[in-house]
Predicted model as a PDB file, atoms N, CA, C, CB and O in Angstrom, pLDDT in the B-factor column:
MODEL        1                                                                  
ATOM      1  N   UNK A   1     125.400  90.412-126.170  1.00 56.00           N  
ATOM      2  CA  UNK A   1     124.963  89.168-126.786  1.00 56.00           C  
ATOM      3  C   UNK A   1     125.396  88.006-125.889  1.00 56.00           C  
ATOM      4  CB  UNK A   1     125.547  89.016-128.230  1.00 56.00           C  
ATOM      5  O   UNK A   1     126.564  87.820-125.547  1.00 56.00           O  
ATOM      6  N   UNK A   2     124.482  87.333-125.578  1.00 85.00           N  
ATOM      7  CA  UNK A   2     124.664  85.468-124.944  1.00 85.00           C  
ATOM      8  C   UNK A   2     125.854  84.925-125.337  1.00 85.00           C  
ATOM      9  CB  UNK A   2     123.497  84.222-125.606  1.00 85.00           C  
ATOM     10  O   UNK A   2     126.269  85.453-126.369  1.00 85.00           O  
ATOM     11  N   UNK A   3     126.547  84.075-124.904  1.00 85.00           N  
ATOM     12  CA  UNK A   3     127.629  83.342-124.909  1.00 85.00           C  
ATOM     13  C   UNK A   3     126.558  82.507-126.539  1.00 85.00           C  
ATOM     14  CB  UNK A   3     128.128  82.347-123.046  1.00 85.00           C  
ATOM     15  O   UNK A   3     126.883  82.652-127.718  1.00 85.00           O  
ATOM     16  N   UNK A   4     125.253  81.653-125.994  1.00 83.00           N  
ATOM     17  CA  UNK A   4     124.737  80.718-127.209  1.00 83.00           C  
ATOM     18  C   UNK A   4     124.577  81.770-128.281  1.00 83.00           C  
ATOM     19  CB  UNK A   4     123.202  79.827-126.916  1.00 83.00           C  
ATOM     20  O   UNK A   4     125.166  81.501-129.328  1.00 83.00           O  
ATOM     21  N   UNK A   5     123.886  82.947-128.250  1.00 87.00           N  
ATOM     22  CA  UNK A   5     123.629  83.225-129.501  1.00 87.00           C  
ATOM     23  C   UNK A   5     124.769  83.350-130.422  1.00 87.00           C  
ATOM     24  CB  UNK A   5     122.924  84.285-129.510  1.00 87.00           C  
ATOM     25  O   UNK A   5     124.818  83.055-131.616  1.00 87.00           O  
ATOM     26  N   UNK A   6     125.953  83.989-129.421  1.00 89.00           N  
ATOM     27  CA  UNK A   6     127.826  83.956-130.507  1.00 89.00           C  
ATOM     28  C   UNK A   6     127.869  82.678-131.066  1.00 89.00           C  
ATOM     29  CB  UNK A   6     129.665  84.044-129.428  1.00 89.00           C  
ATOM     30  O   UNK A   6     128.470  82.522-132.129  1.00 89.00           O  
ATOM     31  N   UNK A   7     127.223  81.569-130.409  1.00 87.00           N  
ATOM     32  CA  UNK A   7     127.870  80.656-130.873  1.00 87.00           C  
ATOM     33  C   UNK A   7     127.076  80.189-132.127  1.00 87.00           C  
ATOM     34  CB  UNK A   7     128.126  79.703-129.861  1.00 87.00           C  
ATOM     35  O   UNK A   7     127.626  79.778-133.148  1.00 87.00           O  
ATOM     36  N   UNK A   8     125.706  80.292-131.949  1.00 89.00           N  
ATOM     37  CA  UNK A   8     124.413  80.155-133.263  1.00 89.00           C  
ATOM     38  C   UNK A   8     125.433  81.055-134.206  1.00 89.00           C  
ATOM     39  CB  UNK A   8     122.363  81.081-132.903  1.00 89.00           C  
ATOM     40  O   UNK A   8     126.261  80.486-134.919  1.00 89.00           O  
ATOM     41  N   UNK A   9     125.312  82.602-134.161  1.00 91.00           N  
ATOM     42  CA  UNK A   9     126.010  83.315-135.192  1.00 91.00           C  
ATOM     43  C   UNK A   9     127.091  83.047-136.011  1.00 91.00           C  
ATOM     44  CB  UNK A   9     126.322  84.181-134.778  1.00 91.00           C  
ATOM     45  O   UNK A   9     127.135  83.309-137.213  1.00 91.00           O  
ATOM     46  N   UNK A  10     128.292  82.327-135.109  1.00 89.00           N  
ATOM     47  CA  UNK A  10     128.992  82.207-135.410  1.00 89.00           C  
ATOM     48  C   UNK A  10     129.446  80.611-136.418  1.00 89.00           C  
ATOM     49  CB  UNK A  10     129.354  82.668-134.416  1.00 89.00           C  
ATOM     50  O   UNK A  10     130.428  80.138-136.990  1.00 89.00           O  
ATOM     51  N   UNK A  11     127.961  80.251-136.134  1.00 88.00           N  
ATOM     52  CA  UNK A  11     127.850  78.542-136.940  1.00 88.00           C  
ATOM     53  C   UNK A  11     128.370  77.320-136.214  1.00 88.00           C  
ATOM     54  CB  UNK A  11     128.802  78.429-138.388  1.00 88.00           C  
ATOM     55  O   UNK A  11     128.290  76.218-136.757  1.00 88.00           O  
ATOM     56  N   UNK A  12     128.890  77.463-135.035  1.00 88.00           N  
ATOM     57  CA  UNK A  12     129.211  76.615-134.347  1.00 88.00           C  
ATOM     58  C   UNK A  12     128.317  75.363-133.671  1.00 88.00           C  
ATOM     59  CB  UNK A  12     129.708  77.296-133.645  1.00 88.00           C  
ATOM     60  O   UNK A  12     128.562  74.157-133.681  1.00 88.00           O  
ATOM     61  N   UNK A  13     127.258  76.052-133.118  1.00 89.00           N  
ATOM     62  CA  UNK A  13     125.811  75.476-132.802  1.00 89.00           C  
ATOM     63  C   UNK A  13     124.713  75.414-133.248  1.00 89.00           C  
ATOM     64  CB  UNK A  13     125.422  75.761-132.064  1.00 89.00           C  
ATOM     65  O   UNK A  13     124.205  76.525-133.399  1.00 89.00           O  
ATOM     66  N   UNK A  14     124.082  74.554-133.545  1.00 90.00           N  
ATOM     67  CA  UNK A  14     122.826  74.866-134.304  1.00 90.00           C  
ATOM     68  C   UNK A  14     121.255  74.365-133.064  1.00 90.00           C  
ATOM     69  CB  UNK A  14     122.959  73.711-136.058  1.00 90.00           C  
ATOM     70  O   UNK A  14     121.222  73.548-132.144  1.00 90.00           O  
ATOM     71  N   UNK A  15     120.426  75.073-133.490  1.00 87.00           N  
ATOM     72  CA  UNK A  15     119.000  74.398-132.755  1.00 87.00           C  
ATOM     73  C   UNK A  15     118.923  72.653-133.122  1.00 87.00           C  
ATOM     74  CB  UNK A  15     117.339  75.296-133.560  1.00 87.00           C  
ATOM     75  O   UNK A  15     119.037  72.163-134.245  1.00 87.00           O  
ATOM     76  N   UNK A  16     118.702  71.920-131.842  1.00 87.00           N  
ATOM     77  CA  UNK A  16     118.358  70.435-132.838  1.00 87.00           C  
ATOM     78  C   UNK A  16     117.228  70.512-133.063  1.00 87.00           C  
ATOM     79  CB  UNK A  16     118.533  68.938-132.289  1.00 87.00           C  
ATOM     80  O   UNK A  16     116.556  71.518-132.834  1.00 87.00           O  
ATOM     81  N   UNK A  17     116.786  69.408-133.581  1.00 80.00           N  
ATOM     82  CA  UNK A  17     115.571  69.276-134.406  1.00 80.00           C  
ATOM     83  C   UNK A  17     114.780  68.200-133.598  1.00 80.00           C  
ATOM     84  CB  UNK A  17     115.887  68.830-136.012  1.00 80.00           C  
ATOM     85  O   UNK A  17     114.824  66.987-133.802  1.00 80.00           O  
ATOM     86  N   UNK A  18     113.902  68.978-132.456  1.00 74.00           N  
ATOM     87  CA  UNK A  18     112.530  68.580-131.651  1.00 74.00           C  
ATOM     88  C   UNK A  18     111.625  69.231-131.470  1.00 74.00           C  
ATOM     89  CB  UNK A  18     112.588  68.283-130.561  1.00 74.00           C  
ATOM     90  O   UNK A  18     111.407  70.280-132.076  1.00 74.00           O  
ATOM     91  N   UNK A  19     110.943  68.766-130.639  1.00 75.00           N  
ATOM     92  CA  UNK A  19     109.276  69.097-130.901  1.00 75.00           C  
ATOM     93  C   UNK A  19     108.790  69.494-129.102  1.00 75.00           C  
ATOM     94  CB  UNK A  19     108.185  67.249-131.731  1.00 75.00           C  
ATOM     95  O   UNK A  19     107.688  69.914-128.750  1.00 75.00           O  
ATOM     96  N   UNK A  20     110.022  69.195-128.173  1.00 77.00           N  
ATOM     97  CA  UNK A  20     109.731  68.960-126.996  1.00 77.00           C  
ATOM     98  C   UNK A  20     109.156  70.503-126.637  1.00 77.00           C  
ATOM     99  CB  UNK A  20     110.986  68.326-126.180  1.00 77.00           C  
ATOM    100  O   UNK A  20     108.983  71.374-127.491  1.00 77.00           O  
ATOM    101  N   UNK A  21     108.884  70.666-125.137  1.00 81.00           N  
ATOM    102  CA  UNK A  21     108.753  71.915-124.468  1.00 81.00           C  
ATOM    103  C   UNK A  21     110.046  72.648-124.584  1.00 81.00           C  
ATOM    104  CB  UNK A  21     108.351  71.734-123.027  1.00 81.00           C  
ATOM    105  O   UNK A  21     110.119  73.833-124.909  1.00 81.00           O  
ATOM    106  N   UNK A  22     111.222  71.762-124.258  1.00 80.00           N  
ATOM    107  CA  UNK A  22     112.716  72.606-123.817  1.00 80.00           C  
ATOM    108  C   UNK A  22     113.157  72.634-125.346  1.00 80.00           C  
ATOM    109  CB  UNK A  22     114.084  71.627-122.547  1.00 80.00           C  
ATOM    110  O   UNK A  22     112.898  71.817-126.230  1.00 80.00           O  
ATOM    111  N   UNK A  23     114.152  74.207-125.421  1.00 83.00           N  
ATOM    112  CA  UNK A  23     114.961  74.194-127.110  1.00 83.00           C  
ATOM    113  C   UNK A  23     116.013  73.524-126.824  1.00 83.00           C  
ATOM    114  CB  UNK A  23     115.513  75.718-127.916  1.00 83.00           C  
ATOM    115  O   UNK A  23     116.343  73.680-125.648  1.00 83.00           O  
ATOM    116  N   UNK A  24     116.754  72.763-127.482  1.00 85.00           N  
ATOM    117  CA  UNK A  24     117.880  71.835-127.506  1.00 85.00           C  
ATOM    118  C   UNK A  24     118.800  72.295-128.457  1.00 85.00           C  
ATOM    119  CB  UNK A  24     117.502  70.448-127.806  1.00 85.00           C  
ATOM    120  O   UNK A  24     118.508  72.551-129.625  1.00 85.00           O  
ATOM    121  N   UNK A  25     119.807  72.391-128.005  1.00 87.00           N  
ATOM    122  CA  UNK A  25     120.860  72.781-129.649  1.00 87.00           C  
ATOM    123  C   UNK A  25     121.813  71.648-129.258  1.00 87.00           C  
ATOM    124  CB  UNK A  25     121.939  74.768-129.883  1.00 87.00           C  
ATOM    125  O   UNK A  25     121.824  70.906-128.276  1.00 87.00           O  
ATOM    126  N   UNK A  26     122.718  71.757-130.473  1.00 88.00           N  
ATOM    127  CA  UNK A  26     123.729  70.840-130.535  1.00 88.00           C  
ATOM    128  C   UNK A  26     125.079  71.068-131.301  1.00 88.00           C  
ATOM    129  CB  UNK A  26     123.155  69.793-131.012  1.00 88.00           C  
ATOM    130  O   UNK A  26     125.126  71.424-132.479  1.00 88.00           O  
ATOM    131  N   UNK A  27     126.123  70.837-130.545  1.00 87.00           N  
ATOM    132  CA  UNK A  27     127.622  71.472-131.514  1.00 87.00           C  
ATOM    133  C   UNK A  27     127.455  70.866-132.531  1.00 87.00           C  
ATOM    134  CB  UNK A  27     129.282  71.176-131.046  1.00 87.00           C  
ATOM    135  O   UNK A  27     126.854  69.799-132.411  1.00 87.00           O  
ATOM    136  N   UNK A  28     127.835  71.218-133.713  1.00 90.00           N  
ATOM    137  CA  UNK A  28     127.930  71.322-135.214  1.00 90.00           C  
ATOM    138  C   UNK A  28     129.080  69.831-135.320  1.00 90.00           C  
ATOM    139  CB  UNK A  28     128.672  73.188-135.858  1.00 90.00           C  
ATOM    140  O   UNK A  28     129.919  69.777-134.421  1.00 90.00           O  
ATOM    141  N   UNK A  29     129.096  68.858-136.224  1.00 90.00           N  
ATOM    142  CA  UNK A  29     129.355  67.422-136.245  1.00 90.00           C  
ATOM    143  C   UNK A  29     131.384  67.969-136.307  1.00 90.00           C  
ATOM    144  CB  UNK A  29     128.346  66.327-138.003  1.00 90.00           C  
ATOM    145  O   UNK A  29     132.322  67.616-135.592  1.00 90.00           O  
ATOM    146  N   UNK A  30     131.329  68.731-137.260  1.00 90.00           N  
ATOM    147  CA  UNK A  30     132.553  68.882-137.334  1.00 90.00           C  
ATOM    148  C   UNK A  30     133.584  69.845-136.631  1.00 90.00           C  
ATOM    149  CB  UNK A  30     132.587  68.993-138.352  1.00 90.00           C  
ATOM    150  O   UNK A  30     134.793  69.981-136.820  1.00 90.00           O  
ATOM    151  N   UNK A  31     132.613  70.547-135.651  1.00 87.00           N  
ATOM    152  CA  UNK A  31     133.564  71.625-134.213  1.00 87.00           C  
ATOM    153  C   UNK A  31     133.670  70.456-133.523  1.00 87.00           C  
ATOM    154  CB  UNK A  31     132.632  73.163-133.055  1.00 87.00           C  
ATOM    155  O   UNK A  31     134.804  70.154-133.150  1.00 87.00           O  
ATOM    156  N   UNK A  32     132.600  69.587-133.210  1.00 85.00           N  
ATOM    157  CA  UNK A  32     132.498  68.335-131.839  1.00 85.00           C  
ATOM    158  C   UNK A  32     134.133  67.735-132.492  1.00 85.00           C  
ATOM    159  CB  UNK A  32     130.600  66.680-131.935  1.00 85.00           C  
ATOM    160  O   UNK A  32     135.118  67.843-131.762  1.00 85.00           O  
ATOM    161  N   UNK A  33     134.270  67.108-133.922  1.00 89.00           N  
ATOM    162  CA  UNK A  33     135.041  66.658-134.142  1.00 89.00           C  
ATOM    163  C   UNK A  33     136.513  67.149-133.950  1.00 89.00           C  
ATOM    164  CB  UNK A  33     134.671  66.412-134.978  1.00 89.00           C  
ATOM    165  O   UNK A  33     137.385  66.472-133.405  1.00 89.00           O  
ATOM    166  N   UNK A  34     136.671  68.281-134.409  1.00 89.00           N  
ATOM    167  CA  UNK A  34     137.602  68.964-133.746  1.00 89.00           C  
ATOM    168  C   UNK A  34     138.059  69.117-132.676  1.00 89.00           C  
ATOM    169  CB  UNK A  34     137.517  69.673-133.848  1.00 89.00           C  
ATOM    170  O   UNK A  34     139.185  69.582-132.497  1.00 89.00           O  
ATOM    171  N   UNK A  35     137.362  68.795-131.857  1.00 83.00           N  
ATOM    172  CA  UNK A  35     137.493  69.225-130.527  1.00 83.00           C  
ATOM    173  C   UNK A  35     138.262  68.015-129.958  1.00 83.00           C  
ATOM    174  CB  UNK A  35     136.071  69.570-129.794  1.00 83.00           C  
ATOM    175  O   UNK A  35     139.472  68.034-129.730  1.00 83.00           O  
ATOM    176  N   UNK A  36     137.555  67.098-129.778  1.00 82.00           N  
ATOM    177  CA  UNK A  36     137.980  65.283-129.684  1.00 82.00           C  
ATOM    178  C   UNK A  36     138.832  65.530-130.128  1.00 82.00           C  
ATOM    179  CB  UNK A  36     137.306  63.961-130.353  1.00 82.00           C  
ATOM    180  O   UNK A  36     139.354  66.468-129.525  1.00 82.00           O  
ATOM    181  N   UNK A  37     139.496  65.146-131.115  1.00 88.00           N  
ATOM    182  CA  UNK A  37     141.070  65.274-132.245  1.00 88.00           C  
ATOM    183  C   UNK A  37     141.865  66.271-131.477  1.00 88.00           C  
ATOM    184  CB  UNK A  37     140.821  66.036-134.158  1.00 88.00           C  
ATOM    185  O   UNK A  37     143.032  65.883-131.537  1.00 88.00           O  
ATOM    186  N   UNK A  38     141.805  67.191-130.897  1.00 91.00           N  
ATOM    187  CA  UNK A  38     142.827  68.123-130.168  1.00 91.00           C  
ATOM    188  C   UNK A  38     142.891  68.047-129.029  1.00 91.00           C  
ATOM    189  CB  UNK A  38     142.722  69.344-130.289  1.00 91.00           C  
ATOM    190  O   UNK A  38     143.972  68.479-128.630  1.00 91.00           O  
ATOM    191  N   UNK A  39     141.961  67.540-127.901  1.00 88.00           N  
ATOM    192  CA  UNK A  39     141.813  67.440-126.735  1.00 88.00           C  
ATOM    193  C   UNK A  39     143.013  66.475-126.188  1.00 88.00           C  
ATOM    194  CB  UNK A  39     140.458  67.044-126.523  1.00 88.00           C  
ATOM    195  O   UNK A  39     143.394  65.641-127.009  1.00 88.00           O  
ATOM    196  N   UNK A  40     143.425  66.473-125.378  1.00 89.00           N  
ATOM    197  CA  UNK A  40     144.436  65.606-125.060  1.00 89.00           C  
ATOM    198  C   UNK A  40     143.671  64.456-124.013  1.00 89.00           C  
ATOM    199  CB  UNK A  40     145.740  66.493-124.382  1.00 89.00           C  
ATOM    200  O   UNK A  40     142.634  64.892-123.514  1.00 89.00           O  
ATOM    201  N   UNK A  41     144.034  63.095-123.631  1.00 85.00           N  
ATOM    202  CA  UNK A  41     142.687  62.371-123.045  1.00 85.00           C  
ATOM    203  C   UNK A  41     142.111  62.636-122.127  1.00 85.00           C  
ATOM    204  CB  UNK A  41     142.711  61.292-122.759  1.00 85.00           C  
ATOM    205  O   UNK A  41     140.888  62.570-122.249  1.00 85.00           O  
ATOM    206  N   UNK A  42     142.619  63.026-120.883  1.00 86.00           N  
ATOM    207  CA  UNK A  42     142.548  63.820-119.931  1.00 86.00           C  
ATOM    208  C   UNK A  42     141.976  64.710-119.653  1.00 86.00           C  
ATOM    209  CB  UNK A  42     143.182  64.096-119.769  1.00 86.00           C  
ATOM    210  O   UNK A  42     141.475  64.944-118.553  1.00 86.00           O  
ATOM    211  N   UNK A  43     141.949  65.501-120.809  1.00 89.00           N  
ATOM    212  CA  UNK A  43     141.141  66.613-121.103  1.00 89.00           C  
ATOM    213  C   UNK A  43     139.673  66.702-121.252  1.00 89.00           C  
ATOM    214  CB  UNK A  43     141.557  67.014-122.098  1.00 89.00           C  
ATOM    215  O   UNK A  43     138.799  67.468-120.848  1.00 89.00           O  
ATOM    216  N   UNK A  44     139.753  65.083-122.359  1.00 85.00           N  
ATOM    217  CA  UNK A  44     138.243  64.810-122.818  1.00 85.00           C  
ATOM    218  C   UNK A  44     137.413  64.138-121.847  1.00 85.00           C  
ATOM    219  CB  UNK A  44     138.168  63.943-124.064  1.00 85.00           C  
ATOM    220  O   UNK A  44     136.186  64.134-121.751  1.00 85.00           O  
ATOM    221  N   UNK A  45     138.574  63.388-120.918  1.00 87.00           N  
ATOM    222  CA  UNK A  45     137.746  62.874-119.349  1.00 87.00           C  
ATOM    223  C   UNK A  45     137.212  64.250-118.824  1.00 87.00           C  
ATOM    224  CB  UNK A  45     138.979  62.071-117.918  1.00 87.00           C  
ATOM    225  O   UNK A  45     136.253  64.023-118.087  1.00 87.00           O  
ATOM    226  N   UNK A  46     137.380  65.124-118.889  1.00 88.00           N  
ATOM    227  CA  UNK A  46     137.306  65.848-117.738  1.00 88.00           C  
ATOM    228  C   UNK A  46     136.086  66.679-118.435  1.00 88.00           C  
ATOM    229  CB  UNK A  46     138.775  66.659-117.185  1.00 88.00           C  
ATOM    230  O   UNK A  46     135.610  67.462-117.613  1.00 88.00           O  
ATOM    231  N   UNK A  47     135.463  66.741-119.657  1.00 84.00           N  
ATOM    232  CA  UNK A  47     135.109  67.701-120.575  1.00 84.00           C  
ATOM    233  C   UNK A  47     133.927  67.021-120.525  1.00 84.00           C  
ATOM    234  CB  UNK A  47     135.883  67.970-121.925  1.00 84.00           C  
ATOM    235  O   UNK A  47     132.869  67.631-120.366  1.00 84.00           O  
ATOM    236  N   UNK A  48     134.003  65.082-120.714  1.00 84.00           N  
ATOM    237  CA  UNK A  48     133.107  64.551-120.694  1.00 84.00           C  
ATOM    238  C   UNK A  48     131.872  64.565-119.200  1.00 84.00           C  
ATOM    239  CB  UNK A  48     133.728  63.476-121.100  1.00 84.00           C  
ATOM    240  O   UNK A  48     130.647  64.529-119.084  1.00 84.00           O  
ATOM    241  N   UNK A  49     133.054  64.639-118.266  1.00 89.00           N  
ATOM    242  CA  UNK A  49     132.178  64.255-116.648  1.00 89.00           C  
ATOM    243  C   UNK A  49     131.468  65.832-116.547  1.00 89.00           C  
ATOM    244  CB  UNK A  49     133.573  63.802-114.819  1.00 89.00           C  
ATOM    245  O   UNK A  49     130.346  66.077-116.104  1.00 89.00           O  
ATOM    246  N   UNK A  50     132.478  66.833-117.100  1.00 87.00           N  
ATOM    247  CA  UNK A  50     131.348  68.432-117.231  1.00 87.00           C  
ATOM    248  C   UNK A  50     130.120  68.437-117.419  1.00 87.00           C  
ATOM    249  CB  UNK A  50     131.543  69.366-118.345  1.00 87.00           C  
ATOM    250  O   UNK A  50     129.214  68.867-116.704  1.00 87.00           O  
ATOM    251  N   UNK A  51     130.095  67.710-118.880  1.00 82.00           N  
ATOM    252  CA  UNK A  51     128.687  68.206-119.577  1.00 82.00           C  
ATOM    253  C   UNK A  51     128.115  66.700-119.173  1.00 82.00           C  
ATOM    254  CB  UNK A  51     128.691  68.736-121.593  1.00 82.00           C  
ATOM    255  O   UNK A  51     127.303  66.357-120.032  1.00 82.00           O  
ATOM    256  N   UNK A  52     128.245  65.881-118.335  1.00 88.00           N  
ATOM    257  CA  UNK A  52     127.184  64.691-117.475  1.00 88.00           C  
ATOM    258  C   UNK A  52     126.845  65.227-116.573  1.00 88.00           C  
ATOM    259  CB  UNK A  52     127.658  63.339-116.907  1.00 88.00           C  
ATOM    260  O   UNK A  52     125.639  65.183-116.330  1.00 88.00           O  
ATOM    261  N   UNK A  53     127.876  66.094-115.521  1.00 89.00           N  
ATOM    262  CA  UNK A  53     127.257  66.988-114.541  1.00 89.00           C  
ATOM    263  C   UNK A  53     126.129  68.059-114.594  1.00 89.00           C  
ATOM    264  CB  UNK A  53     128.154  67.581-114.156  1.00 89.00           C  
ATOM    265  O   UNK A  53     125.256  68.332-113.771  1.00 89.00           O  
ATOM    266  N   UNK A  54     126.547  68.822-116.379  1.00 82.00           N  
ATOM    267  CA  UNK A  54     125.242  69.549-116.593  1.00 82.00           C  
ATOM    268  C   UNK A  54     123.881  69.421-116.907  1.00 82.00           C  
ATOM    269  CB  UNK A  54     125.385  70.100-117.219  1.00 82.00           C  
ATOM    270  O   UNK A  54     122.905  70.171-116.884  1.00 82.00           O  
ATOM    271  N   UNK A  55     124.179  67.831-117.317  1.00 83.00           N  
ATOM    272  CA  UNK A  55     122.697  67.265-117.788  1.00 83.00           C  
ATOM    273  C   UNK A  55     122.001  66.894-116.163  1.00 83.00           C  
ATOM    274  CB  UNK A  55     122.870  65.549-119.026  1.00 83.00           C  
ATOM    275  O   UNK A  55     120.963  67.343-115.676  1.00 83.00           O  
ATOM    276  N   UNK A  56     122.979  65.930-115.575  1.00 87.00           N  
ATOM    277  CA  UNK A  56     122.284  65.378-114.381  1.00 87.00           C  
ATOM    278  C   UNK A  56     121.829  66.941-114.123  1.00 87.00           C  
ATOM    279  CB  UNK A  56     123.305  64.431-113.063  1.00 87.00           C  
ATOM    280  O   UNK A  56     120.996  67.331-114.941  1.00 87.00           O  
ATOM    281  N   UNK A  57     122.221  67.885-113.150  1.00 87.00           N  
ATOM    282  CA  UNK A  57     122.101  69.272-113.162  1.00 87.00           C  
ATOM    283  C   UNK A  57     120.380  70.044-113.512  1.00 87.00           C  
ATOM    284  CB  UNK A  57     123.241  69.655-114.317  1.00 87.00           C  
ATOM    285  O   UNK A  57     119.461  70.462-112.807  1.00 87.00           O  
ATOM    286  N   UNK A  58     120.725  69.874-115.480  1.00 82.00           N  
ATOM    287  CA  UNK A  58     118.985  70.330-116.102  1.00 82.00           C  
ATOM    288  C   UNK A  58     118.339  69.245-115.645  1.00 82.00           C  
ATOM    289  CB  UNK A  58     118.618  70.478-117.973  1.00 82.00           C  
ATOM    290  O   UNK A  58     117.303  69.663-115.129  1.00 82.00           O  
ATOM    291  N   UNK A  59     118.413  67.683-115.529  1.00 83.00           N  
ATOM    292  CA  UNK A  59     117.139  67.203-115.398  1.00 83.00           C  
ATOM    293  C   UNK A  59     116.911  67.266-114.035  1.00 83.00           C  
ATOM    294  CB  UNK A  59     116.924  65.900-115.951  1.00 83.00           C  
ATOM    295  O   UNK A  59     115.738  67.551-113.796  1.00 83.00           O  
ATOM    296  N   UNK A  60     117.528  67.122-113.150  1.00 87.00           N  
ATOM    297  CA  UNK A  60     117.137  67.537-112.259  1.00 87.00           C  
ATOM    298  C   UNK A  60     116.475  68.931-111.392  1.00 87.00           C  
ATOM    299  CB  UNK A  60     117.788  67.165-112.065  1.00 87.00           C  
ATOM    300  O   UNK A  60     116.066  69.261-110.279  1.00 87.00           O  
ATOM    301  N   UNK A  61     116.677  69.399-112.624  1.00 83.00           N  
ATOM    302  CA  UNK A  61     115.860  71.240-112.010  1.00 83.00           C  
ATOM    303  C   UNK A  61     114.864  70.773-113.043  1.00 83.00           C  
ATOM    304  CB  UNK A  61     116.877  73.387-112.392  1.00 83.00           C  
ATOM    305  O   UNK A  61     113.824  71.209-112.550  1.00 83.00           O  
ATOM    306  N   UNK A  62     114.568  70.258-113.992  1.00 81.00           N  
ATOM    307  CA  UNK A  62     113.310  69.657-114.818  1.00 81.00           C  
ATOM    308  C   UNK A  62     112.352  69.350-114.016  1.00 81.00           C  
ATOM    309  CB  UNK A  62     113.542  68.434-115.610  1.00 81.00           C  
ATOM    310  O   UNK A  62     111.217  69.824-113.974  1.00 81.00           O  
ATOM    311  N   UNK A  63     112.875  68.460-113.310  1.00 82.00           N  
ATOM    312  CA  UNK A  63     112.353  67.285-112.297  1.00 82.00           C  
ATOM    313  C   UNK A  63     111.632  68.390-110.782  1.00 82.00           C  
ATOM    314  CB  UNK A  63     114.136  65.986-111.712  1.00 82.00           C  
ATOM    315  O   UNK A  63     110.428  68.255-110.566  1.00 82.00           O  
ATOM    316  N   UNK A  64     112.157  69.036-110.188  1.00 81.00           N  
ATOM    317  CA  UNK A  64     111.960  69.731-109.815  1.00 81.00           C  
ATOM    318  C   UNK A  64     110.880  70.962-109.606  1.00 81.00           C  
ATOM    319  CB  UNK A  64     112.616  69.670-110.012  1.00 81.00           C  
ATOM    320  O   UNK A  64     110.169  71.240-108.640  1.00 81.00           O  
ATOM    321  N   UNK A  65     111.053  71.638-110.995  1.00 78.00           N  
ATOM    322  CA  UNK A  65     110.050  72.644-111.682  1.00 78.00           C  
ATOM    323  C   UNK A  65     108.771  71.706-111.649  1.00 78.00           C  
ATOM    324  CB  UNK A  65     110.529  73.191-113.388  1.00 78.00           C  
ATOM    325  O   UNK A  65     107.819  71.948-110.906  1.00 78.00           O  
ATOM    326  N   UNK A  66     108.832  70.252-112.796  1.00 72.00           N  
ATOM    327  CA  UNK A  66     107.598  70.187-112.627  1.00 72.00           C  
ATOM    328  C   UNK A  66     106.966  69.230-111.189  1.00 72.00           C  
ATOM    329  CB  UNK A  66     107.199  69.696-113.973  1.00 72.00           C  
ATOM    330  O   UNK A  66     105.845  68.724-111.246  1.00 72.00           O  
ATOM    331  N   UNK A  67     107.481  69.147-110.473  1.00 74.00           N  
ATOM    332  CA  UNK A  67     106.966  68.715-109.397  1.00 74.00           C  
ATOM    333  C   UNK A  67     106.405  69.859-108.612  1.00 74.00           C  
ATOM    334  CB  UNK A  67     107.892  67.967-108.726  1.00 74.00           C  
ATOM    335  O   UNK A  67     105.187  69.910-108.438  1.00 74.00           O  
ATOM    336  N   UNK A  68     107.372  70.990-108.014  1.00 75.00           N  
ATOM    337  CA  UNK A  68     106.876  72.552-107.837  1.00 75.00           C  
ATOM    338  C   UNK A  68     105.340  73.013-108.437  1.00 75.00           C  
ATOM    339  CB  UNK A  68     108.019  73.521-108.676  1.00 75.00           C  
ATOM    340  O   UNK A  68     104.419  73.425-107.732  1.00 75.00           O  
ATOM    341  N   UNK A  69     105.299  72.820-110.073  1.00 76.00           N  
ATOM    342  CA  UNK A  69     104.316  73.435-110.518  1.00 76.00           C  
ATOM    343  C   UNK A  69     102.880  72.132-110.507  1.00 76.00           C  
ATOM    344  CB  UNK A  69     104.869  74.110-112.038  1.00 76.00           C  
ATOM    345  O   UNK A  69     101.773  72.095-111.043  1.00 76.00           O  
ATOM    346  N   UNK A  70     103.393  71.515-109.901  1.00 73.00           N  
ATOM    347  CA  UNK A  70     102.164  69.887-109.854  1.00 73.00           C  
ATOM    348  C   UNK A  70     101.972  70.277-108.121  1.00 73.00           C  
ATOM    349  CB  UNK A  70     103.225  67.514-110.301  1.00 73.00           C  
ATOM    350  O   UNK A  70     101.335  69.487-107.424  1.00 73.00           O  
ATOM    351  N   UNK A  71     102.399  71.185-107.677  1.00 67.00           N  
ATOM    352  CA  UNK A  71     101.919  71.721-105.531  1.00 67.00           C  
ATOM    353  C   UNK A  71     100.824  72.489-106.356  1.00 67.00           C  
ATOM    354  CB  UNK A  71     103.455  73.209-103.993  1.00 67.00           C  
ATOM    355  O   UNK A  71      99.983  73.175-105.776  1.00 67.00           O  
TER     356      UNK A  71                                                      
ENDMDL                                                                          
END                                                                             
């Protein structure tokens, strides 16, 4: 089993709610909250610049793909 689907199963993540081409999920209001509240600040700097790196990251292979599939 996927690292996401443990986490769907396990209630942690849920699908968000769009309409786009790509599926989007999103941590559950009160794990996110948890998480913040225990993180030490440092931590959450470092947690935060992660998941900016992973977005810059998807849109840029977005960006990519459909330029590729527009040759």
């Amino acid at each position: 089993m996927g690292a996401l689907a443990e986490l769907i199963e396990h209630s942690l993540v849920a699908r968000a709610d769009d309409t786009g081409p790509v599926t989007r999920y999103r941590l559950l209001e009160p794990v996110r909250r948890h998480t913040v509240e225990t993180l030490e600040p440092a931590d959450r700097e470092h947690v935060r610049r992660g998941v900016a790196r992973l977005a810059l990251r998807a849109g840029r292979d977005t960006v990519r793909g459909s330029e590729a599939a527009a040759t």
